[in-house]
TIPAFI-725217 format. One record per residue (C-alpha): x, y, z; residue in three letters. Coordinates in steps of 0.2 Angstrom, whole numbers, plus 5000, padded with zeros to 4 digits. Last residue first. Layout:
TIPAFI-725217
XYZala/...
***
This chain:
TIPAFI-725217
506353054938unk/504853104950unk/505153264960unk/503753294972unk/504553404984unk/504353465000unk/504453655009unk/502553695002unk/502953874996unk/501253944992unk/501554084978unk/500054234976unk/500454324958unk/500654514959unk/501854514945unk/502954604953unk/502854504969unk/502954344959unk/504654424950unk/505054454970unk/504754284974unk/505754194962unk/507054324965unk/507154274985unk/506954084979unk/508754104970unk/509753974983unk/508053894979unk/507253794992unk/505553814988unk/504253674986unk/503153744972unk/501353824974unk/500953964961unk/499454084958unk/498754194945unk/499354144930unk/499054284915unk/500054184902unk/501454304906unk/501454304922unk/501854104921unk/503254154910unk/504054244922unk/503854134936unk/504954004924unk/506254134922unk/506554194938unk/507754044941unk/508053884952unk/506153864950unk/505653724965unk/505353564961unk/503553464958unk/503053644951unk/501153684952unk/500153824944unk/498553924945unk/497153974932unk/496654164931unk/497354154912unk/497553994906unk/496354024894unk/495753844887unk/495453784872unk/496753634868unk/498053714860unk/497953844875unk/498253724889unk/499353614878unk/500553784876unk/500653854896unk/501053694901unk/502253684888unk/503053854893unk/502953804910unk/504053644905unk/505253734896unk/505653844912unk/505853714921unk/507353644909unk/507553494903unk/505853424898unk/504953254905unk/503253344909unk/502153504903unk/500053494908unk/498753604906unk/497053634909unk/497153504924unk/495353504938unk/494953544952unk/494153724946unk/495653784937unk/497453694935unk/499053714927unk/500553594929unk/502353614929unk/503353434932unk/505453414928unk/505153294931unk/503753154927unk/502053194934unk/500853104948unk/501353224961unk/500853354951unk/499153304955unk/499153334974unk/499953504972unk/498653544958unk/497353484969unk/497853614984unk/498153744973unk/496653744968unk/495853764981unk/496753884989unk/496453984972unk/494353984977unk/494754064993unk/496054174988unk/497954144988unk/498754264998unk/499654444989unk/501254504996unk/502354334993unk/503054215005unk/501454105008unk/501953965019unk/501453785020unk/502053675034unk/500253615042unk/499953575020unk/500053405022unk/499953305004unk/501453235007unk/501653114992unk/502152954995unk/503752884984unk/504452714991unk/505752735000unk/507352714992unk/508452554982unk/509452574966unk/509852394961unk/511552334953unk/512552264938unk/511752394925unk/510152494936unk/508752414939unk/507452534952unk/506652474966unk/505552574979unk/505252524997unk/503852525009unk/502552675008unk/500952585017unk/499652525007unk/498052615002unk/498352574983unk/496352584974unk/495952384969unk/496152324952unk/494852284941unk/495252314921unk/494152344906unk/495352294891unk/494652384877unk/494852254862unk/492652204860unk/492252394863unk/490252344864unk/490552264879unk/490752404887unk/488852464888unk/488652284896unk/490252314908unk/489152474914unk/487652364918unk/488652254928unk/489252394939unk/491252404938unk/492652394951unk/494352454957unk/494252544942unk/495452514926unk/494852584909unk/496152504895unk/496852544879unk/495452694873unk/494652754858unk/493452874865unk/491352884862unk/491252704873unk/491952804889unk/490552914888unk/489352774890unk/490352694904unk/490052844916unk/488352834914unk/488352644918unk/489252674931unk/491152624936unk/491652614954unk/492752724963unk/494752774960unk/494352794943unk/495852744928unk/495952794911unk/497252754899unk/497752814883unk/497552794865unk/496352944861unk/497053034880unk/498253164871unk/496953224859unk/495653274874unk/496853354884unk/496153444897unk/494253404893unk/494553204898unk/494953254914unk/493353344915unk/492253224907unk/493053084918unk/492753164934unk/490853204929unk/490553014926unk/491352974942unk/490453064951unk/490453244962unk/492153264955unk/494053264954unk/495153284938unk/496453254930unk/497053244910unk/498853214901unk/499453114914unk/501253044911unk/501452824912unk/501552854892unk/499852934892unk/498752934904unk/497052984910unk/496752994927unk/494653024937unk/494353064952unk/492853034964unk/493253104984unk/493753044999unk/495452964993unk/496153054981unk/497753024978unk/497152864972unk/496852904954unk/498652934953unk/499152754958unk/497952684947unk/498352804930unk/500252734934unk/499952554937unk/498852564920unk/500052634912unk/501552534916unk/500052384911unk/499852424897unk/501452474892unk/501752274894unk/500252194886unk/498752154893unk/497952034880unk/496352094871unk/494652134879unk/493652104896unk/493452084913unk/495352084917unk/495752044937unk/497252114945unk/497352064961unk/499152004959unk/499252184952unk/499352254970unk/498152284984unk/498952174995unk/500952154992unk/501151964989unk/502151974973unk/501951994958unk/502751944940unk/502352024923unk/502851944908unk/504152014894unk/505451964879unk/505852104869unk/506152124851unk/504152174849unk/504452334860unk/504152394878unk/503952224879unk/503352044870unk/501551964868unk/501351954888unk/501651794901unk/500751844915unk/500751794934unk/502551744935unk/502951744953unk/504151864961unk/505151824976unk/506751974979unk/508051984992unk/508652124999unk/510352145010unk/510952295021unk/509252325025unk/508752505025unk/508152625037unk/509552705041unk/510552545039unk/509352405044unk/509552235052unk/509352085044unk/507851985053unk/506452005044unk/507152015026unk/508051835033unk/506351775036unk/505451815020unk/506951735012unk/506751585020unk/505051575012unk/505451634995unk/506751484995unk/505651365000unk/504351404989unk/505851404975unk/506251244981unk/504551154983unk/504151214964unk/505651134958unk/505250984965unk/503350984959unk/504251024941unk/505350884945unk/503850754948unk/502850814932unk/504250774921unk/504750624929unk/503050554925unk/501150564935unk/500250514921unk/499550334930unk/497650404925unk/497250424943unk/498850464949unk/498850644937unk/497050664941unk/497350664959unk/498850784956unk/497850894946unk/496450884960unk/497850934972unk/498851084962unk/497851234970unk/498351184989unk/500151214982unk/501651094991unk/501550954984unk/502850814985unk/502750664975unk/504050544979unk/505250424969unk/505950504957unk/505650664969unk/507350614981unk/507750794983unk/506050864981unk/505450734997unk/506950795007unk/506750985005unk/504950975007unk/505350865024unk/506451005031unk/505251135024unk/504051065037unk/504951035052unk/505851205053unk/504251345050unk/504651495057unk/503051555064unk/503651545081unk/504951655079unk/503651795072unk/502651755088unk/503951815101unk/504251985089unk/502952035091unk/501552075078unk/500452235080unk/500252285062unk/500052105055unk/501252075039unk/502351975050unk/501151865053unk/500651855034unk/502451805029unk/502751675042unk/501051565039unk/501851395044unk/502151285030unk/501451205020unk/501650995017unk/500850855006unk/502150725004unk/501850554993unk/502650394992unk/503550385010unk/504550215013unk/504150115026unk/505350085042unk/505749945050unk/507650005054unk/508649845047unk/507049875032unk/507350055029unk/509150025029unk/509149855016unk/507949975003unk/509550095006unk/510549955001unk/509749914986unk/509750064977unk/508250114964unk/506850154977unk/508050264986unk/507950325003unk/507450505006unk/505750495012unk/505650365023unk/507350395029unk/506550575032unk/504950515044unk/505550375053unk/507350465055unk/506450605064unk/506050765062unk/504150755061unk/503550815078unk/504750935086unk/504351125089unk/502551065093unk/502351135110unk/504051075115unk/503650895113unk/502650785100unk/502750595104unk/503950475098unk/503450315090unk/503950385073unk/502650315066unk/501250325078unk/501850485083unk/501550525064unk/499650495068unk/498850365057unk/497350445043unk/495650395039unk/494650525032unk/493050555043unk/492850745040unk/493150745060unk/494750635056unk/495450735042unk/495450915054unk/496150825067unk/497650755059unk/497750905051unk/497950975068unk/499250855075unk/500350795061unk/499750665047unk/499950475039unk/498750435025unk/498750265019unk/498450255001unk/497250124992unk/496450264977unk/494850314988unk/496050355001unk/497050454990unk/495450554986unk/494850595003unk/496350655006unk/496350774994unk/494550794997unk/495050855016unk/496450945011unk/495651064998unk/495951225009unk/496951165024unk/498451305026unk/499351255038unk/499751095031unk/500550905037unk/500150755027unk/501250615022unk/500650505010unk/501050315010unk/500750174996unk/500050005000unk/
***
């Protein structure tokens, strides 16, 4: 009779699992609370003290390591003398290893963990075994995925279960194994202002896409275990993602969200917005945003940090669009999108996580900081100039500040009524940037005159505030620091245009 070992924390699917071997001849040997569990669904299964004829001591730390257990499972079918070991020692070989481990990474996630019950949750009996079982996996099946069991049932089944399958179950245990002691080792590294003086990395592949930034380029998206990130990523509808798409849509969600009382809407265009806004609904957001740039956004992406209406989805149909991303959509709206058969309509949920880190690839190396988070806090503010923003500027200023954020350096960006007329990004000089502002606001329609501005960096000359007077700008808000702020303010002085210096900035590279 063959022999499975059984031992999880995570129990989804064990019980039929179980179930299933049983039905096939197997014995079932488990550990304490699977044991349990099996036994109250009436599976029958042996206790692994039965087998090892040792008890479980020091609250659990020591159950399976024990010669019974990995002799069992490392000795080779194929080898005569190892068959004469197990049989000098009485013990039975071990066909098949179900294991998980102990739930390390989402303790550690918990706000309030100590640092007593992070120990505890590393796992020492259970990767032991996974390592044993992959390392000898010609002749045992290890599984160490919940979501591979009625595969693995169908696989035994059908007697399909090859050496193929068996080392892909292998490799699997490894790199679980692998990611799990990293998890540990990120945990307990000590930082260095802050920062670990080794990273490690896990990713899975969720996606295989068509190619990358261009058709020469091989590309598919791997996640990790951050909540709210594009491992929840669920596509409703349309073509494939590919990669820009989903640079975009990353971008369009992440500045959708810096709004988080109030509807908005981002439309984006090479990871750059080229229209935001903020609204009573949704639909009103988008029409907004959309009315900044309206030739930039054919082609781009739109992303609401609320759900997706009918209403709102009937004016999305009128645009040729990539994707529309939204935490969700109302089944009536994903009707009236149905009728864009290639628009990928994407759920992902709005980012409300903490900052954690940042990673940029560099040749032979890694660039590591704190993840970007805009400081939205205006406690520090100060208004150095003669005139003070009115009523209606203040609030301007205030989302213009916000959605500059969401710009590439160097970032000027003109607003009016909570919403962008104008938008200049990635040019060299700041001055540049204003006068593009300045250019898309009026290409498109719009008078910028009376609207106000935002600079993710302060001006490091005049020259920018000068050409914000002379589009008849009313109001600035820039983070200051100049060694030259002195003249920056007194052209906005002569200009008699109000400037809030906010003492932070939002400089994105």
């Amino acid at each position: 009779m063959p022999r499975a070992l059984i031992s999880v924390s995570d129990k989804r699917g064990i019980v039929p699992f179980a179930q299933g071997l049983r039905d096939l001849g197997w014995e079932i040997i488990s550990t304490g609370g699977t044991h349990a569990a099996l036994r109250q669904a009436g599976v029958e299964a042996t206790p692994v003290e039965a087998v090892t004829g040792f008890p479980e001591i020091l609250d659990g730390r020591i159950k399976t390591l024990h010669p019974a257990v990995h002799a069992g499972l490392l000795a080779r079918r194929d080898l005569p003398e190892h068959l004469a070991a197990l049989a000098a020692h009485q013990i039975a070989p071990i066909d098949l290893l179900a294991v998980n481990l102990y739930p390390f990474r989402e303790t550690v996630a918990k706000s309030q963990v100590s640092f007593e019950d992070a120990i505890e949750n590393i796992d020492i009996g259970g990767p032991s075994m996974l390592r044993s079982a992959a390392k000898n996996h010609e002749a045992v099946v290890v599984v160490v995925d919940p979501t591979d069991y009625p595969e693995i049932l169908r696989l035994l089944r059908s007697g399909e279960l090859d050496a193929v399958c068996r080392r892909a179950l292998a490799a699997k245990v490894f790199s679980h194994t692998a990611d799990y002691d990293g998890a540990i080792t990120r945990y307990l590294t000590p930082a260095e202002d802050g920062l670990a003086s080794r990273v490690q990395f896990s990713f899975e592949r969720l996606l295989p896409l068509r190619y990358g930034e261009n058709p020469g380029q091989r590309a598919a998206l791997y996640v990790d275990e951050e909540p709210r990130g594009l491992r929840d990523l669920k596509q409703r509808q349309g073509k494939e993602l590919s990669f820009n798409n989903i640079l975009d849509l990353d971008a369009a969600m992440w500045t959708a969200s810096l709004w988080p009382t109030r509807p908005a809407c981002a439309i984006i265009k090479h990871t750059t917005p080229c229209g935001i806004a903020v609204a009573a609904t949704a639909d009103e957001a988008f029409r907004r945003a959309l009315a900044s740039d309206p030739q930039s956004a054919f082609g781009g992406v739109v992303a609401f940090n609320t759900v997706v209406d009918k209403r709102t989805a009937e004016g999305l149909t009128g645009l040729f669009l990539e994707v529309v991303v939204a935490p969700s959509f109302n089944e009536d709206a994903l009707r009236e999108l149905e009728v864009k058969k290639n628009l990928r309509v994407v759920e992902l949920p709005v980012y409300r996580g903490p900052g954690g880190l940042d990673f940029k690839r560099v040749r032979g190396g890694l660039l590591v900081q704190d993840r970007f988070q805009p400081d939205l806090s205006d406690a520090d503010w100060k208004v150095p100039t003669h005139r003070q923003p009115t009523e209606a500027e203040w609030i301007d200023l205030r989302f213009a500040w916000n959605a500059v954020a969401a710009v590439k350096s160097n970032a000027v960006l003109l607003a009016r009524e909570e919403r962008t007329i104008g938008i200049g990004a990635g040019q060299m000089s700041r001055v540049d940037s204003s006068f593009l502002a300045v250019h898309k606001a009026r290409q498109q329609g719009h008078d910028p005159r009376g609207s106000v501005l935002a600079s993710d960096a302060f001006f490091p000359f005049a020259d920018g505030v000068e050409e914000a007077a002379a589009a008849g700008i009313s109001a600035v808000i820039q983070p200051g620091g100049s060694v030259r702020d002195a003249e920056v303010i007194t052209a906005a002085d002569r200009h008699s245009i109000a400037m809030v210096l906010t003492g932070k900035r939002q400089f994105r590279h």
